[in-house]
C-alpha positions as CSV (number, residue, x, y, z in Angstrom):
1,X,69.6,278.2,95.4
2,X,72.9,280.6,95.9
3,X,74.2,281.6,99.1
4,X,74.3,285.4,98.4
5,X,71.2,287.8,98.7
6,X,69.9,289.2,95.2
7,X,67.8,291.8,94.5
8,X,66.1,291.5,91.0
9,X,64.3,294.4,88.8
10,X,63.5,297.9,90.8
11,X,59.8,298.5,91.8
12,X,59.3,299.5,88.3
13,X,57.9,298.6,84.8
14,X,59.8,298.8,81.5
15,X,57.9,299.3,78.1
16,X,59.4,299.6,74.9
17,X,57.0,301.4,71.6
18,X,57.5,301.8,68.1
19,X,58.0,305.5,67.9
20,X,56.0,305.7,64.5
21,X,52.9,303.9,65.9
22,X,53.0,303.4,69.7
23,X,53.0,299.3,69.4
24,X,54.3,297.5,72.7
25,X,57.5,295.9,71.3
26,X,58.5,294.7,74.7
27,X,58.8,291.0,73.4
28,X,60.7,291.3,70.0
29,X,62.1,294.6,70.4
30,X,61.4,296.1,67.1
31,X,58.0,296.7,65.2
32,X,57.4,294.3,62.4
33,X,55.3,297.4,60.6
34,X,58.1,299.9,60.6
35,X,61.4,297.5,61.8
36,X,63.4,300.7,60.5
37,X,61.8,303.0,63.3
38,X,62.8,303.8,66.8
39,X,61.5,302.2,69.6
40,X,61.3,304.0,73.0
41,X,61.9,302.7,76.4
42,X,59.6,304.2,78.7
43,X,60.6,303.0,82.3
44,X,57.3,303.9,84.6
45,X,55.6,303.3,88.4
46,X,52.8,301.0,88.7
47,X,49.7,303.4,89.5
48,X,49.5,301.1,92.8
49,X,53.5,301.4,93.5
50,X,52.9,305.3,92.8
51,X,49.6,305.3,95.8
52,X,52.1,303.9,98.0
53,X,54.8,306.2,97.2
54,X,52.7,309.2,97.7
55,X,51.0,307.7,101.0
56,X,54.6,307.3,102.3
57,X,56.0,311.2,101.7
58,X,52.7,312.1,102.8
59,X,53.7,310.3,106.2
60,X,56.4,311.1,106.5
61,X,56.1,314.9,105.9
62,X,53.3,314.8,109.0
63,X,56.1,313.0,110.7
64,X,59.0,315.5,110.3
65,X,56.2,318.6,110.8
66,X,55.2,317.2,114.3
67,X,58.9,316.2,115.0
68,X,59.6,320.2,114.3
69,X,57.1,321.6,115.9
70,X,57.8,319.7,119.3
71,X,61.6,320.7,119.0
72,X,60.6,324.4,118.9
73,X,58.1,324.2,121.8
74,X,61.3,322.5,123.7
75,X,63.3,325.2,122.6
76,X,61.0,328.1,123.6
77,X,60.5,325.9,127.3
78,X,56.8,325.8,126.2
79,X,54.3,322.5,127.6
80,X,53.3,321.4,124.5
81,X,49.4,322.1,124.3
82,X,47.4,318.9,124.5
83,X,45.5,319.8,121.7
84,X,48.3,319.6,119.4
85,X,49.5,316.4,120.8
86,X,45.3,315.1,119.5
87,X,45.5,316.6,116.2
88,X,49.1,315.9,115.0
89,X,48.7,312.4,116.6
90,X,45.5,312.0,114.4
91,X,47.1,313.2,111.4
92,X,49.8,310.7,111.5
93,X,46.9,308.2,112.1
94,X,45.2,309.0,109.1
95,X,48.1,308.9,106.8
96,X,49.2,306.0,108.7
97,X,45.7,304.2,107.0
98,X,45.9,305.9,103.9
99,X,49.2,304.0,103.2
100,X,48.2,300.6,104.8
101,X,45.2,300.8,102.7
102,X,47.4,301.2,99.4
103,X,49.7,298.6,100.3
104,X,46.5,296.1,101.0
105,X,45.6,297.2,97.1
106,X,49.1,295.6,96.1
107,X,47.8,292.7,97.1
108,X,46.7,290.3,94.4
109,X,47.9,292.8,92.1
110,X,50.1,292.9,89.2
111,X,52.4,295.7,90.7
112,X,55.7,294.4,91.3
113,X,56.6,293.9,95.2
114,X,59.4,292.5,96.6
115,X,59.5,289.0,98.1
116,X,62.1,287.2,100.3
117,X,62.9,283.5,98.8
118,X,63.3,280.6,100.8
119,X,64.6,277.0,100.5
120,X,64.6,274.7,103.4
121,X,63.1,276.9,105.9
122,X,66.6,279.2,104.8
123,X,66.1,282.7,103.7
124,X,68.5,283.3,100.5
125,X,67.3,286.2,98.4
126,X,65.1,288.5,97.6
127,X,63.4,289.3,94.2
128,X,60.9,291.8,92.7
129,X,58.0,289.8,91.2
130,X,54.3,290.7,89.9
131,X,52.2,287.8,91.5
132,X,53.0,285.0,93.9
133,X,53.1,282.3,91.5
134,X,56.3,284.7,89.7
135,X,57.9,284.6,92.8
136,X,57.0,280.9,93.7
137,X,58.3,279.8,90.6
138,X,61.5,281.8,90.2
139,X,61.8,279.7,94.1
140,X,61.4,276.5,92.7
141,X,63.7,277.1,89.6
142,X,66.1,277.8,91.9
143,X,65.8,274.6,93.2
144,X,69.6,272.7,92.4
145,X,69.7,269.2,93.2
146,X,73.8,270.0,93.0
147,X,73.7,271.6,96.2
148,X,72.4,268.5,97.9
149,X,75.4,266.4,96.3
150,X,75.6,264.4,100.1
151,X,72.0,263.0,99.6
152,X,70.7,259.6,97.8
153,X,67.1,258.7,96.6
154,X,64.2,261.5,95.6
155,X,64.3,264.5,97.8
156,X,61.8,266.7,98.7
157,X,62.5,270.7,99.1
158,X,60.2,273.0,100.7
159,X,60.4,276.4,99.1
160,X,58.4,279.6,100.3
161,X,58.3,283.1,99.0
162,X,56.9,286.0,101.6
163,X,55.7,290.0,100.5
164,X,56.8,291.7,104.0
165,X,54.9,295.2,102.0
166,X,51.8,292.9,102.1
167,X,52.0,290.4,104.4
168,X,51.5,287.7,101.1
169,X,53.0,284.3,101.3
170,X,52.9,280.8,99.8
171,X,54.9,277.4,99.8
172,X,55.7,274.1,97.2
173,X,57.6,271.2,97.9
174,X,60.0,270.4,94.7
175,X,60.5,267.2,94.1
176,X,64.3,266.3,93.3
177,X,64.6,262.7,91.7
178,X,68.4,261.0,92.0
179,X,70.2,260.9,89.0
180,X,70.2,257.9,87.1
181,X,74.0,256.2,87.2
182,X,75.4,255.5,83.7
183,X,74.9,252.1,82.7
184,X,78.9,250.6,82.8
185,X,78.3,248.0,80.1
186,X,75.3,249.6,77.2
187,X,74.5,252.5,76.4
188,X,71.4,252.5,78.2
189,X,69.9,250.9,81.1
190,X,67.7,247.5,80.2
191,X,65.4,247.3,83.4
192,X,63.5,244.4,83.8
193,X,62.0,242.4,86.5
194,X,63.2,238.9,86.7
195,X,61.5,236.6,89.4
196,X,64.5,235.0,90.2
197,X,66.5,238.1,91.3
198,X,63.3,240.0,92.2
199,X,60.6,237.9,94.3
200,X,57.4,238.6,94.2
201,X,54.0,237.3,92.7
202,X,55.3,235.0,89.5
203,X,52.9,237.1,87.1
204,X,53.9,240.7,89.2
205,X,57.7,239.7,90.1
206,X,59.6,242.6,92.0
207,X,56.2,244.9,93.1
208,X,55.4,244.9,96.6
209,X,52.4,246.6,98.7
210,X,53.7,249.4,100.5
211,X,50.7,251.6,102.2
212,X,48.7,253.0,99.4
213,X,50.7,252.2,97.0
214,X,53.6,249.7,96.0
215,X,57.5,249.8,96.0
216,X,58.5,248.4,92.6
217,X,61.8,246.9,91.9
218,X,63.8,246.7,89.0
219,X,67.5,245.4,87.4
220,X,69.2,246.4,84.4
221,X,70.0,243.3,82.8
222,X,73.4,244.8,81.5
223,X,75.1,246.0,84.5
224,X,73.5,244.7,87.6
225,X,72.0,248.3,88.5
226,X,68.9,248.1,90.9
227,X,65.8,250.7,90.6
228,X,63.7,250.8,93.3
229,X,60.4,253.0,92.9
230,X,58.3,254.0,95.9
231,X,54.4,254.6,95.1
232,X,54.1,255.4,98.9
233,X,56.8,257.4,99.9
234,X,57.0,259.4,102.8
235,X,58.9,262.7,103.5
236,X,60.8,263.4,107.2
237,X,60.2,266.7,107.5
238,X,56.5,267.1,107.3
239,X,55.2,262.9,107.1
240,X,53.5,263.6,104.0
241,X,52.7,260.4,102.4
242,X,51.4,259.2,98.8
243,X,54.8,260.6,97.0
244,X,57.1,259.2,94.4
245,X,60.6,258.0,94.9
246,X,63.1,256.8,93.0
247,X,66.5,254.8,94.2
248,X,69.6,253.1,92.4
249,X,71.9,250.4,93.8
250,X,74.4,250.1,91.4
251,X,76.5,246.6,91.1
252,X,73.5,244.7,93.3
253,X,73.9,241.9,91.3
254,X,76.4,239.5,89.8
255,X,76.9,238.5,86.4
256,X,76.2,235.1,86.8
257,X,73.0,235.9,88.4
258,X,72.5,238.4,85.8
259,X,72.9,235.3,83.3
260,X,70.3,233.5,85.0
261,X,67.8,236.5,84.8
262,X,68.5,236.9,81.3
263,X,67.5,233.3,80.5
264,X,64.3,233.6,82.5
265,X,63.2,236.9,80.4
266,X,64.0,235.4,76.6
């Protein structure tokens, strides 16, 4: 997520064609009949962008005549006829429709619309994407577990993306495991599950019940590091349950109990 508002791609669509056979290149950006040929970029409106377009100078054409035309009867110190006030109040209601009837046909579509990104209930940019899953997923992309550099254990980030043209919305939850530390002594962790260190059932050592699911824990056998994996986790912000978490407690345990554990698993 970034602080600053951005405004992606214009309310437009941008094709590129071989010149010598009209083949969409958009994806390679040459033609692999005739590479040596030219290819055009053709930068045009969606038909449904263009309805809306036209719907909104239509409107606001009606707009600006009735705004004249009750300026001149002020001028001339004329009551404005009633039967004007009907008919150029109807006009503007029927343009009115006609344009919220062609943004209602953006709906669903492929046209691109604009739509206003959000990250923890925190509005943070706006993008021009084709569908809502585009825009949902440029949302959870965005998704940085750097800028929650204060927290510990799996997070969980709400994310929502809104069309204000079309009244569209929808929402995910990312989830944002915690890095795992470094193990000081290997190169890699070696996690086991000692009884001794762990408790538990002798034949299930360090897994516990936890709701619907368990809370398993784990030691690397190197460095002392503890895992801890939630089956059952639960979030604050909306009590969702049935999630996956991951912890670390690094240095939990010593290296002569780590000596002990590594006799009990040869």
């Amino acid at each position: 997520m970034t602080n600053a508002m951005q405004t992606q791609a214009p309310l437009t669509m941008t094709t590129h064609h071989c010149r010598e056979c009209g083949e969409d290149v958009h994806e390679t950006g040459f033609c692999a009949a005739h590479p040596n040929e030219i290819v055009d970029t053709i930068v045009s409106v969606h038909p449904l962008r263009a309805a809306v377009n036209k719907a909104e100078a239509y409107l606001r054409e009606a707009r600006e005549e009735q705004e004249s035309a009750l300026a001149a009867f002020e001028l001339a110190g004329e009551e404005i006829p009633s039967s004007f006030e009907l008919n150029s109040n109807e006009v503007l209601r029927v343009h009115e429709q006609d344009l919220e009837n062609a943004k209602s046909a953006l709906e669903g579509s492929d046209c691109p619309r604009q739509w206003a990104l959000r990250e923890g209930g925190y509005e943070y940019a706006t993008i021009t994407a084709s569908s809502t899953e585009e825009a949902l997923e440029e949302a959870r992309s965005n998704v940085d577990r750097s800028n929650y550099s204060d927290c510990t254990g799996t997070l969980w980030i709400d994310v929502r993306v809104d069309c204000e043209e079309t009244g569209e919305r929808a929402s995910d939850t990312v989830a944002l495991d915690e890095d795992e530390p470094d193990c000081e002594v290997g190169e890699t962790h070696e996690w086991s599950a000692p009884h001794s260190l762990l408790g538990g059932l002798t034949e299930n050592p360090g897994v516990f019940g936890h709701g619907g699911g368990a809370i398993i824990h784990e030691v690397c056998l190197t460095c002392g590091c503890k895992r801890t994996t939630d089956t059952w986790a639960q979030t604050r912000e909306t009590g969702e349950q049935g999630l996956r978490s991951v912890s670390y407690e690094e240095h939990e345990y010593t290296s002569d109990e780590l000596d002990v554990a590594r006799l009990e698993t040869e």
